[in-house]
mmCIF file of the C-alpha atoms, coordinates in Angstrom:
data_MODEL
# 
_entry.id   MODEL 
# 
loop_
_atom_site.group_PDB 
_atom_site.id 
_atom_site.type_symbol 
_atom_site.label_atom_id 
_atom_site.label_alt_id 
_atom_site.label_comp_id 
_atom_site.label_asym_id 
_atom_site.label_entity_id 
_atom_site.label_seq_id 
_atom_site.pdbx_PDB_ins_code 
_atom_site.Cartn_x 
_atom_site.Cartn_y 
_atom_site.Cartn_z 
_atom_site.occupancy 
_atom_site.B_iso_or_equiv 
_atom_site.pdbx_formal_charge 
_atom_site.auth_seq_id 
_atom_site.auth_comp_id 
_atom_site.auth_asym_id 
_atom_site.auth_atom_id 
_atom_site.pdbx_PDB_model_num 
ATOM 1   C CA . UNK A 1 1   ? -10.975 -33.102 34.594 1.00 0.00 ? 1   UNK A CA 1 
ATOM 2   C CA . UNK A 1 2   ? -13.381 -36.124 35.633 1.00 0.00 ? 2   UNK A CA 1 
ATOM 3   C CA . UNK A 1 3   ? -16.726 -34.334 35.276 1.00 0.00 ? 3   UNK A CA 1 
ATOM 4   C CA . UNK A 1 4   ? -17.983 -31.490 33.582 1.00 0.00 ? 4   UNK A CA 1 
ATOM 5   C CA . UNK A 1 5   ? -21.003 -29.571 34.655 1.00 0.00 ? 5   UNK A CA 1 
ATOM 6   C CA . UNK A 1 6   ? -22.402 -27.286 31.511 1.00 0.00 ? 6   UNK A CA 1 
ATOM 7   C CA . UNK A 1 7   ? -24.954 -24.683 33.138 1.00 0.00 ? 7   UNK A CA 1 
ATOM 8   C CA . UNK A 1 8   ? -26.769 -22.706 30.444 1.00 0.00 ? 8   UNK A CA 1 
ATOM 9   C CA . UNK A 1 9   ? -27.552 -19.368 31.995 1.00 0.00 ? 9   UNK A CA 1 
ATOM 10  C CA . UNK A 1 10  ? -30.475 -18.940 33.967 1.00 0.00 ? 10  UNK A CA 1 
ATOM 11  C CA . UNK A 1 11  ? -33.577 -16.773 32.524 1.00 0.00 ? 11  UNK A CA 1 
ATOM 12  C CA . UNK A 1 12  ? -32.752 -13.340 31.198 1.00 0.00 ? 12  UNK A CA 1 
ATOM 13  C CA . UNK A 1 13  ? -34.682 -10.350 30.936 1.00 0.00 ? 13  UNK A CA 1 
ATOM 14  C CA . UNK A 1 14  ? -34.823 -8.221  27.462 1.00 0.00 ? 14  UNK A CA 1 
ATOM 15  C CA . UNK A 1 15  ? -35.113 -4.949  28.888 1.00 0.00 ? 15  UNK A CA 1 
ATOM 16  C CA . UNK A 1 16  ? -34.956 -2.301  25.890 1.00 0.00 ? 16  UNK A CA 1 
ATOM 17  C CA . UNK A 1 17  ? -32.038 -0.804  24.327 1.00 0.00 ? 17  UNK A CA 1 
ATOM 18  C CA . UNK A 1 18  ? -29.440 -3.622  26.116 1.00 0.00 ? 18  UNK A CA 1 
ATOM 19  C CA . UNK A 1 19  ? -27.265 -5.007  24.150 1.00 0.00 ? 19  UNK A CA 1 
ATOM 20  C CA . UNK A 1 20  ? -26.822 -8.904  24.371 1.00 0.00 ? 20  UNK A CA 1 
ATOM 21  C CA . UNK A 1 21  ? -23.983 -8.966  26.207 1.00 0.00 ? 21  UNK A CA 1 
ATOM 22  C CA . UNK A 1 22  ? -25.650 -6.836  29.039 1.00 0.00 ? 22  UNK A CA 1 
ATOM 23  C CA . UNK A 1 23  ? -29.175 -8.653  29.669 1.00 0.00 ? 23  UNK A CA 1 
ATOM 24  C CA . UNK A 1 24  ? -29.664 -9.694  33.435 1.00 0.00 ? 24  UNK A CA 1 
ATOM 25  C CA . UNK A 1 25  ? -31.208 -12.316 35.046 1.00 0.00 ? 25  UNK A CA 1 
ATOM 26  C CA . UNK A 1 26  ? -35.023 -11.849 35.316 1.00 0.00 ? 26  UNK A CA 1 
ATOM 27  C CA . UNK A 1 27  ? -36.873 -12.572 38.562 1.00 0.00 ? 27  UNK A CA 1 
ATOM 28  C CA . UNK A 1 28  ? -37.320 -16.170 37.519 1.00 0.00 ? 28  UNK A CA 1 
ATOM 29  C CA . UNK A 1 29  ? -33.689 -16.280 36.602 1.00 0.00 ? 29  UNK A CA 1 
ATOM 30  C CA . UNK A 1 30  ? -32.097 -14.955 39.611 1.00 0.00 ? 30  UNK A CA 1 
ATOM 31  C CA . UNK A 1 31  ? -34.624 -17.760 41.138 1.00 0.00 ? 31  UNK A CA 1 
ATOM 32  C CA . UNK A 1 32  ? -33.850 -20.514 39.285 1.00 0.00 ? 32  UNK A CA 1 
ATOM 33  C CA . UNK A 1 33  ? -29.926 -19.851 39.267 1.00 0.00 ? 33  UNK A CA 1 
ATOM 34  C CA . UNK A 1 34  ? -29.930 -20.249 43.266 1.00 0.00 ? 34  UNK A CA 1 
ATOM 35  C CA . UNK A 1 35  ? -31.791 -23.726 42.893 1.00 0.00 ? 35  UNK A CA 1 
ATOM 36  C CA . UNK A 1 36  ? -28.939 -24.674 39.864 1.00 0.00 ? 36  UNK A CA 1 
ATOM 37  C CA . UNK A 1 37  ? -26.517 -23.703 42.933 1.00 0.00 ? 37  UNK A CA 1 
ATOM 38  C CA . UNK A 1 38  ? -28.453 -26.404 45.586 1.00 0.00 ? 38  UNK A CA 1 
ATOM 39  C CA . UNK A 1 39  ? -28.568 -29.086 42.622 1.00 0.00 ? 39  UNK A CA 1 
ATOM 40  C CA . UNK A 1 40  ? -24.722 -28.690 42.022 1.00 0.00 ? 40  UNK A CA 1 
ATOM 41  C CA . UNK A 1 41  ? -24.396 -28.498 45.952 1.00 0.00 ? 41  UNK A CA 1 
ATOM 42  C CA . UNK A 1 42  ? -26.241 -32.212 46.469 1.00 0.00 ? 42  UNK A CA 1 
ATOM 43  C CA . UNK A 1 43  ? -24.757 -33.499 43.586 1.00 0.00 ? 43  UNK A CA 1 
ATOM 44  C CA . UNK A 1 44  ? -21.930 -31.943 42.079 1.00 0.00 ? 44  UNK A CA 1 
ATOM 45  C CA . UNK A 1 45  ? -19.648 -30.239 44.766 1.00 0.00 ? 45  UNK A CA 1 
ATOM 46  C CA . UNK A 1 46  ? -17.188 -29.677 45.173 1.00 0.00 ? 46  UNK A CA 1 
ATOM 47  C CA . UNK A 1 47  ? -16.476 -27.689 41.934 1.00 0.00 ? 47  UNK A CA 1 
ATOM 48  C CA . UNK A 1 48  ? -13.045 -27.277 41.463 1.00 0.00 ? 48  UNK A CA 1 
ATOM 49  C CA . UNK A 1 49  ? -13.436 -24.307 38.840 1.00 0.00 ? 49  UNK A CA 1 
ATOM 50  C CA . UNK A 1 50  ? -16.105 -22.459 37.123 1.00 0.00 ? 50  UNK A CA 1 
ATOM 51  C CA . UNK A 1 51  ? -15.751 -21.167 33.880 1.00 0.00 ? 51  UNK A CA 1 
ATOM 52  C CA . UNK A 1 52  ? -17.896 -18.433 33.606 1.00 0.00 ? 52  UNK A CA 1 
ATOM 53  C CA . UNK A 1 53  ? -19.050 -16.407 30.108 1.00 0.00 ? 53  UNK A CA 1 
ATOM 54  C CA . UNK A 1 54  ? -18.516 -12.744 30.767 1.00 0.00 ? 54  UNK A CA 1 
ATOM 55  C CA . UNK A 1 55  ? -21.655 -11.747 29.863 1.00 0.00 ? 55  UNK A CA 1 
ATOM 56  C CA . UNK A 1 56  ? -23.824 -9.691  32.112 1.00 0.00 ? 56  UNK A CA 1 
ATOM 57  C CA . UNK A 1 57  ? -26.114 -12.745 32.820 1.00 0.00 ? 57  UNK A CA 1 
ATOM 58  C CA . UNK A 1 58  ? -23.905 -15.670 33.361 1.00 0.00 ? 58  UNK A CA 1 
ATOM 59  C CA . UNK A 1 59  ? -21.879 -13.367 35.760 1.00 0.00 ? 59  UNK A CA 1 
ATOM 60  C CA . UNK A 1 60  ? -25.083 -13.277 37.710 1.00 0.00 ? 60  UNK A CA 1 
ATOM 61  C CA . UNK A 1 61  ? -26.460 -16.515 37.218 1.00 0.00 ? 61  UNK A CA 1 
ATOM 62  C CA . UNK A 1 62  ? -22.848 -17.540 38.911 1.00 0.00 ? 62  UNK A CA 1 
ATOM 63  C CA . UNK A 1 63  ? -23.072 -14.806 41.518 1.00 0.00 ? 63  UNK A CA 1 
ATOM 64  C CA . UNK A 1 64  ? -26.648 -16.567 42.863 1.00 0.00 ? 64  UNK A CA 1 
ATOM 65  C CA . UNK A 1 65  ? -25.285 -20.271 42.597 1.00 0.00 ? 65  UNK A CA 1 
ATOM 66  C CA . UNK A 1 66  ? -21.847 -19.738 44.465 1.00 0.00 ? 66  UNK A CA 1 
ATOM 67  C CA . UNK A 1 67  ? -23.426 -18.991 47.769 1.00 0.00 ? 67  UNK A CA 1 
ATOM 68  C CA . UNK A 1 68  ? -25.191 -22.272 47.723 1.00 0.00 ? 68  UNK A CA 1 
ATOM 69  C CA . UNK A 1 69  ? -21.621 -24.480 47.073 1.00 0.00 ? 69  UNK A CA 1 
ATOM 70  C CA . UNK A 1 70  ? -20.305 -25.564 49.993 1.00 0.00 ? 70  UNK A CA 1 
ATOM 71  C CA . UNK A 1 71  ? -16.463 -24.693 48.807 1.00 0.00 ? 71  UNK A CA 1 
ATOM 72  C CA . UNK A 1 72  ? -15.618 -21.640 46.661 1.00 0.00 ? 72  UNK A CA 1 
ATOM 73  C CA . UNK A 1 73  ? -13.980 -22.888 43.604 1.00 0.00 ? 73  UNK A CA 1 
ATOM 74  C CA . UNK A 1 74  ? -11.303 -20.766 41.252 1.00 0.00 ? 74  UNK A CA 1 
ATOM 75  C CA . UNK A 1 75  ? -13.354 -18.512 38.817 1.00 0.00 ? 75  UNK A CA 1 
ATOM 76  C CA . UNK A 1 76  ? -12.478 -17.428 35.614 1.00 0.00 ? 76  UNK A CA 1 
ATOM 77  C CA . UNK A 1 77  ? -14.031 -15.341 33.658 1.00 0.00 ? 77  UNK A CA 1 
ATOM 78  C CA . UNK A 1 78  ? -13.279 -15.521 29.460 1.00 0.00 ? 78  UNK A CA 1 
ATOM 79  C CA . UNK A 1 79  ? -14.217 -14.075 26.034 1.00 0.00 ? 79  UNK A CA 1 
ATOM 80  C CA . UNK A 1 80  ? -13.734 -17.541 24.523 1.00 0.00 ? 80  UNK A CA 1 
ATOM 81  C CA . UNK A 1 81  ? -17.213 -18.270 26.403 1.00 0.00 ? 81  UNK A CA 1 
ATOM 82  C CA . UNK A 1 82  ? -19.076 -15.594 24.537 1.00 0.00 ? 82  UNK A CA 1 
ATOM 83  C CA . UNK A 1 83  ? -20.320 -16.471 21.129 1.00 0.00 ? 83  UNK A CA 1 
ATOM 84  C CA . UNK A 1 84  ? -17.280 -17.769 19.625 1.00 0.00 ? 84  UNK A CA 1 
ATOM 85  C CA . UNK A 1 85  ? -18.136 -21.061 18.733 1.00 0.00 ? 85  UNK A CA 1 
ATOM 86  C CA . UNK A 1 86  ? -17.712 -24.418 20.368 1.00 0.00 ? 86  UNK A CA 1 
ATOM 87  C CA . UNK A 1 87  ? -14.245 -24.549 19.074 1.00 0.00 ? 87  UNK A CA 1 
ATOM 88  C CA . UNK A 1 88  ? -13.225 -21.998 21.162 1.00 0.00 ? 88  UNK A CA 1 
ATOM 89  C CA . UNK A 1 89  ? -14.961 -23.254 24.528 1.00 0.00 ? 89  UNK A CA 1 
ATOM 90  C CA . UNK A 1 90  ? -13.773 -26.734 24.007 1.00 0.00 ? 90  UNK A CA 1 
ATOM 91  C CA . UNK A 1 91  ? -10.104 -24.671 23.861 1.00 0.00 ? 91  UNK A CA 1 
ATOM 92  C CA . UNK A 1 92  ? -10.968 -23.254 26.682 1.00 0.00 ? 92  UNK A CA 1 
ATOM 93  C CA . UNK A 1 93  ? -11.519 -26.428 28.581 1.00 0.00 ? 93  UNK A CA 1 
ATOM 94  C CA . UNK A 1 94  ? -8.331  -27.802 27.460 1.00 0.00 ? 94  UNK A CA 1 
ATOM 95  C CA . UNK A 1 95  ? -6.336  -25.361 29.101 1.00 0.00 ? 95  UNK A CA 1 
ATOM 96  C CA . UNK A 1 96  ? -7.311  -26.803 32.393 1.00 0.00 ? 96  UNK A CA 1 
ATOM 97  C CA . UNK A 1 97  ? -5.094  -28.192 34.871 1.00 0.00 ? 97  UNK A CA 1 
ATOM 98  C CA . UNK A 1 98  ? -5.254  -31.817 35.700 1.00 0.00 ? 98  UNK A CA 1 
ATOM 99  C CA . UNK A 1 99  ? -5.612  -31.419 39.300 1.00 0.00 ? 99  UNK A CA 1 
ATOM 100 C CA . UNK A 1 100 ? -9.267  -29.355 38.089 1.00 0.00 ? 100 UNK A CA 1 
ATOM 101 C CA . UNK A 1 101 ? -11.546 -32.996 39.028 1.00 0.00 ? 101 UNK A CA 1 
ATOM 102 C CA . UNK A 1 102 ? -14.883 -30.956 38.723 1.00 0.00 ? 102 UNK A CA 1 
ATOM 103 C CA . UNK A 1 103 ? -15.335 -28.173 36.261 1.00 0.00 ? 103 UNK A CA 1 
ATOM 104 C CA . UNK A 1 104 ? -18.549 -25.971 36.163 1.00 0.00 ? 104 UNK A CA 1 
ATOM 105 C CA . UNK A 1 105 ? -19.231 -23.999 32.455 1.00 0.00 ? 105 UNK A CA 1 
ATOM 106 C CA . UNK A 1 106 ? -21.909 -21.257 32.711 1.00 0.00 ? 106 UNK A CA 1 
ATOM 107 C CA . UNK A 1 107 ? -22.134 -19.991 29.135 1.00 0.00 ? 107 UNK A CA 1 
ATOM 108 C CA . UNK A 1 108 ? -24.819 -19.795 25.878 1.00 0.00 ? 108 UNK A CA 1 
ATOM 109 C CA . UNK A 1 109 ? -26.266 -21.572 23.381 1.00 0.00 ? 109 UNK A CA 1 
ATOM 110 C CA . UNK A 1 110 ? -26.208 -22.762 20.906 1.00 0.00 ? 110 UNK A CA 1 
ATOM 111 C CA . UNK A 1 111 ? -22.476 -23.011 22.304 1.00 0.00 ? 111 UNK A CA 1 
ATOM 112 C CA . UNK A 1 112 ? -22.984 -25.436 24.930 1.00 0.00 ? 112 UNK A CA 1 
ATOM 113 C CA . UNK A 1 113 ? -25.354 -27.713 23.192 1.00 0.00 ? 113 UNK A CA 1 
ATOM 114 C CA . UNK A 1 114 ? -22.938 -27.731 20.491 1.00 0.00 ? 114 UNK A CA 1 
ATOM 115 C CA . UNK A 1 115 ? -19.836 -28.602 23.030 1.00 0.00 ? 115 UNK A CA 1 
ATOM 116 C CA . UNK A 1 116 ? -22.105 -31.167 24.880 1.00 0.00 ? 116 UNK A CA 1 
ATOM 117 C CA . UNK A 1 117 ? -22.809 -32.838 21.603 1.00 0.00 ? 117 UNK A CA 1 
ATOM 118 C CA . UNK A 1 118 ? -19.074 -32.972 20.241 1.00 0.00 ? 118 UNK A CA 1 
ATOM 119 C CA . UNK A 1 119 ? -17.827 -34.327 24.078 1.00 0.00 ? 119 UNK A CA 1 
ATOM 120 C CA . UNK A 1 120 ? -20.381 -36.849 23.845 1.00 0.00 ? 120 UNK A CA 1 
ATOM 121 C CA . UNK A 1 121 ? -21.924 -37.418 20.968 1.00 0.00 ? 121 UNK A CA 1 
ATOM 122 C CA . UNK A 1 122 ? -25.150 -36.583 22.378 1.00 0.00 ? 122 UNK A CA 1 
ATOM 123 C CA . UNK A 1 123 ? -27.076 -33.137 21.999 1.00 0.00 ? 123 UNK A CA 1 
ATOM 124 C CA . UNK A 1 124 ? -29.276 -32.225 24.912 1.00 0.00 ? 124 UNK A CA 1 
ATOM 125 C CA . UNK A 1 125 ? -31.467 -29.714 24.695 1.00 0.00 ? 125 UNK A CA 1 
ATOM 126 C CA . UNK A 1 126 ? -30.339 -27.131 26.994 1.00 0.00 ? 126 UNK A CA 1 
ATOM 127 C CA . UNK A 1 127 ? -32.902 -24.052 27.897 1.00 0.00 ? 127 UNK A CA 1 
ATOM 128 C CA . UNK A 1 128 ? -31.671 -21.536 30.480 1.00 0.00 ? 128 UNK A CA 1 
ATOM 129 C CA . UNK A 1 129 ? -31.102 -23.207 33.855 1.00 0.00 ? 129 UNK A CA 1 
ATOM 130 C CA . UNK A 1 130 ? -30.540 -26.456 32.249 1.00 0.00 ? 130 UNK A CA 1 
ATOM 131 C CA . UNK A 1 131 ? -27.909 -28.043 33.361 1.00 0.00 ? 131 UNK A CA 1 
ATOM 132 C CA . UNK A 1 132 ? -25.468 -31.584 31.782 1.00 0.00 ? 132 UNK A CA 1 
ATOM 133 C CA . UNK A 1 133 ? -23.321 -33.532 33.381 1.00 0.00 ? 133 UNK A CA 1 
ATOM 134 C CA . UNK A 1 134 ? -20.259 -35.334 31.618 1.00 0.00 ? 134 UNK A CA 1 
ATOM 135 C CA . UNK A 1 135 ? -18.042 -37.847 33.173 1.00 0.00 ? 135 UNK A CA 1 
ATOM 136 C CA . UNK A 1 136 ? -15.186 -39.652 31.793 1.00 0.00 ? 136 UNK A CA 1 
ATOM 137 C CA . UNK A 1 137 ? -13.791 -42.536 33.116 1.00 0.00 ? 137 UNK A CA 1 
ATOM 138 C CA . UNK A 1 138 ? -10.038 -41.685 34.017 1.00 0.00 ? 138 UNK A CA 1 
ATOM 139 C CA . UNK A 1 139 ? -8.935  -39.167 36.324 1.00 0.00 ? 139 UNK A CA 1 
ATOM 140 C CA . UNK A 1 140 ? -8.071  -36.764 33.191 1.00 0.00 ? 140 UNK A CA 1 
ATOM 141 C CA . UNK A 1 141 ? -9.869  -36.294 30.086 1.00 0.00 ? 141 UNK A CA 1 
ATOM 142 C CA . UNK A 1 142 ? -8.146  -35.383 26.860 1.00 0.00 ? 142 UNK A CA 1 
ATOM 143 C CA . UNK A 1 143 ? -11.623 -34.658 25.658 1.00 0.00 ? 143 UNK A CA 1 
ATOM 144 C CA . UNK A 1 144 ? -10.669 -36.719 22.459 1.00 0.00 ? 144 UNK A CA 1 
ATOM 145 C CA . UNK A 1 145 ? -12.343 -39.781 23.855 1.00 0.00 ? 145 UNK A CA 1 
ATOM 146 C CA . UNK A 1 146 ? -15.820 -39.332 24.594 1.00 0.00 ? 146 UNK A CA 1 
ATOM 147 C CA . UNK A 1 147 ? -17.313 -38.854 27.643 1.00 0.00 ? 147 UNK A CA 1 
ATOM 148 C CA . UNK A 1 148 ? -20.978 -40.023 29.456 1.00 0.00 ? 148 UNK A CA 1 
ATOM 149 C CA . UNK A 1 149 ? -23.534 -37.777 29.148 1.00 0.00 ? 149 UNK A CA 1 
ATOM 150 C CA . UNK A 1 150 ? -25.271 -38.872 32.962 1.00 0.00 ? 150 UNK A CA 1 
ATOM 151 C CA . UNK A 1 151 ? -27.755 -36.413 33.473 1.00 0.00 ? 151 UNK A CA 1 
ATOM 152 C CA . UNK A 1 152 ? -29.670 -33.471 31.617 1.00 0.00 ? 152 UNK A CA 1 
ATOM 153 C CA . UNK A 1 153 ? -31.693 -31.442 34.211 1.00 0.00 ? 153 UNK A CA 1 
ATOM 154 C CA . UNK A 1 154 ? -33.823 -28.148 34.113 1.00 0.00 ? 154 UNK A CA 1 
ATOM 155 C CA . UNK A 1 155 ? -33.695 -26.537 37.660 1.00 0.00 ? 155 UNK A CA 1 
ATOM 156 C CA . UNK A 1 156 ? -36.414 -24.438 38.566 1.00 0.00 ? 156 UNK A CA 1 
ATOM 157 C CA . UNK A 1 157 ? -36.405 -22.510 42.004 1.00 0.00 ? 157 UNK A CA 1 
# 
């Protein structure tokens, strides 16, 4: 992996008696998530793989930015992306093949802040629809040596 895109979830809605894990996108999410998809489509594509939080809200924030990418990358879908800790994203990442140049992480905070800061050493602030992009210098990162935060960016459709 060369870059990595972090995508906090667009806007969710708190619609009563929903558990966490099953809050959709509100009508500003849904959108905001389809002008994340036109930013990563001008500047970030193509994505090689998205990592994508299993939560009811990422799923759809990733369902309204895919249509704007101009190639379809590999999705996967997994736990590790749902409240278990940076620890277990950063895992995550570094089961990643080589050959993955572009990654795209849709997940939560404070997860991604958290992963952001320990790639980089520098914690954005990431509301929903906020997007980072990391870059390391070699064609593969180990993610022990720290990568370039380049750009923090809150979309809005």
């Amino acid at each position: 992996m060369r870059r990595l895109v972090v995508l906090r979830h667009a806007k969710s809605a708190w619609p009563e008696g929903v558990p966490d894990y099953r809050r959709p996108l509100a009508d500003r999410g849904r959108r905001d998530a389809a002008a994340a998809g036109r930013w990563l489509a001008a500047h970030a594509d193509p994505v090689d793989i998205a990592l994508v939080s299993p939560a009811t809200r990422t799923r759809q924030t990733w369902d309204l930015v895919a249509p704007e990418l101009r190639t379809s990358p590999k999705v996967v879908h997994d736990e590790q992306l749902y409240g278990e800790g940076p620890e277990a994203v950063i895992a995550v990442l570094r089961t990643l093949p080589d050959s993955a140049a572009t990654v795209l992480l849709i997940g939560h905070n404070p997860d991604l802040e958290d992963v952001v800061a320990e790639l980089t050493g520098t914690r954005p602030l990431l509301k929903t629809t906020t997007l980072s992009v990391i870059t390391w210098p070699t064609p593969t990162a180990d993610l022990t040596t720290p990568g370039t935060l380049t750009t923090t960016e809150k979309i809005r459709g």
